[in-house]
N, C-alpha and C positions, 0 to 999 in steps of 0.2 A: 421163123414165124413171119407172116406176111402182114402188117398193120396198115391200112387205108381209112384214113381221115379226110371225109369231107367235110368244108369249113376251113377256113383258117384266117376265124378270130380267137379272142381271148380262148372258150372252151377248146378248141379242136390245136393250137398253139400249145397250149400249158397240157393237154390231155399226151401232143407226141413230145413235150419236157417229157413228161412224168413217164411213159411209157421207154424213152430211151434211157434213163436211169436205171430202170428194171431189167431191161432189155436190151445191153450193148450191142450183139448181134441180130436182131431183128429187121428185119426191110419197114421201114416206114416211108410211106408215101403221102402227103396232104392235096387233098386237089382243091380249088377254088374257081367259080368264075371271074375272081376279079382279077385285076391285072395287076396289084400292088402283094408283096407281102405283108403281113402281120403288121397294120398300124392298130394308131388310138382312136378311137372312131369317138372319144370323149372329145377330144381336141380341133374335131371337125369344124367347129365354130370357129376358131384362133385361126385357122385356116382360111374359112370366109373372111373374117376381118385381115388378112393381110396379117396376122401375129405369126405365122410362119408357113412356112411353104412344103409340099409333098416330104419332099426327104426329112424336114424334121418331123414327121407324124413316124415314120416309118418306127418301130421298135423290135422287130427281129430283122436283120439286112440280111442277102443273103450269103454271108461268110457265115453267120449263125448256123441256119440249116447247114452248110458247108460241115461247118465244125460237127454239129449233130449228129451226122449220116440220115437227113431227112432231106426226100426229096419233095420238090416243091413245085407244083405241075399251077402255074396261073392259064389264066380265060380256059379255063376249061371246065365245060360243061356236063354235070351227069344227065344225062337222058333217060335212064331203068337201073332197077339193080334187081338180079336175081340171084335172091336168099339161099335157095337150094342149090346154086353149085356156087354159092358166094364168088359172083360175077358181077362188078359195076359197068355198065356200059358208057362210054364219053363220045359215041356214035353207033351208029348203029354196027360198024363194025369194026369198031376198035372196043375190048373189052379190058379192062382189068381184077385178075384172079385177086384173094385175098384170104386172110382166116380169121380175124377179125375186123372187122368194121365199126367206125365210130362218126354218126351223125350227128355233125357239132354245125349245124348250119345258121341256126341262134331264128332272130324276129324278122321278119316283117315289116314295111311301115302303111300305114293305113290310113286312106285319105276315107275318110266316112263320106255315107250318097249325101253329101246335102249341094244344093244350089252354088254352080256356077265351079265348084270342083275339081271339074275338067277342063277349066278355062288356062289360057297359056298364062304363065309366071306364077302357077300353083306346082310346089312341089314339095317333097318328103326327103327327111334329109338323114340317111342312115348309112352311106357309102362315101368314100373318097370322089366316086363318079359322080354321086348326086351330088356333093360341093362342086366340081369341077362344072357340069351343066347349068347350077343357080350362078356358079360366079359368068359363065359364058354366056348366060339369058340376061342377066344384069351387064356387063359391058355392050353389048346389043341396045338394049334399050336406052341405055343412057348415054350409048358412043363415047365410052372414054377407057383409058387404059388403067386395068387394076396391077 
């Protein structure tokens, strides 16, 4: 059985636990666009404040997946997926087969229309990236070393 998880935070992480418990032999793949594995996206703030740095957010390393038999595809991006020959595409012509499928992609952050919005040093803070850009717009602006 071929298992393809996009996502990999809490849902789409604990979802290929649970499935390689059941399934020792199964192909499990997780794809993400972000560039980090499985951190705490709670702890993002401790981050900003300098309480710790990328490698302690991290919570599945990848000896984990290692140990798992889960592969772990970062920056990669889906582009389509077709249902009917359960096909996700990560380009327009690189595709990956599958037989089930689990979209664990989770939220969103959402800056609402009101006044001034889009103005620079307004951001949404739901990724390791969007820490790492508020912390690099903040040493900019204030020219000092965090």
């Amino acid at each position: 059985m071929k298992y393809l998880i996009i996502g990999n935070g809490v849902a789409g992480t604990t979802a290929a636990a649970h499935i390689r418990n059941l399934d020792k032999e199964g192909s499990i793949r997780i794809i993400t666009e972000e560039a980090y594995p499985y951190y705490s996206r709670i702890r993002l703030i401790h981050f900003l404040g300098g309480e710790v740095d990328e490698k302690d957010l991290v919570i599945k390393k990848a000896d984990w997946y290692e140990e798992q038999n889960i592969e772990l595809s970062l920056n990669t991006e889906v582009v389509d997926i077709d249902i009917n020959k359960k096909e996700v595409f990560i380009s327009p012509d690189d595709r990956i087969h599958y037989d089930r499928l689990l979209l664990a992609t989770g939220g969103v952050s959402f800056v609402p229309p009101i006044s001034g919005a889009n103005s620079e040093g307004v951001f949404t803070l739901r990724t390791l990236k969007d820490a790492n850009e508020i912390l690099e717009f903040v040493k900019r602006v204030i020219n000092v070393s965090l």
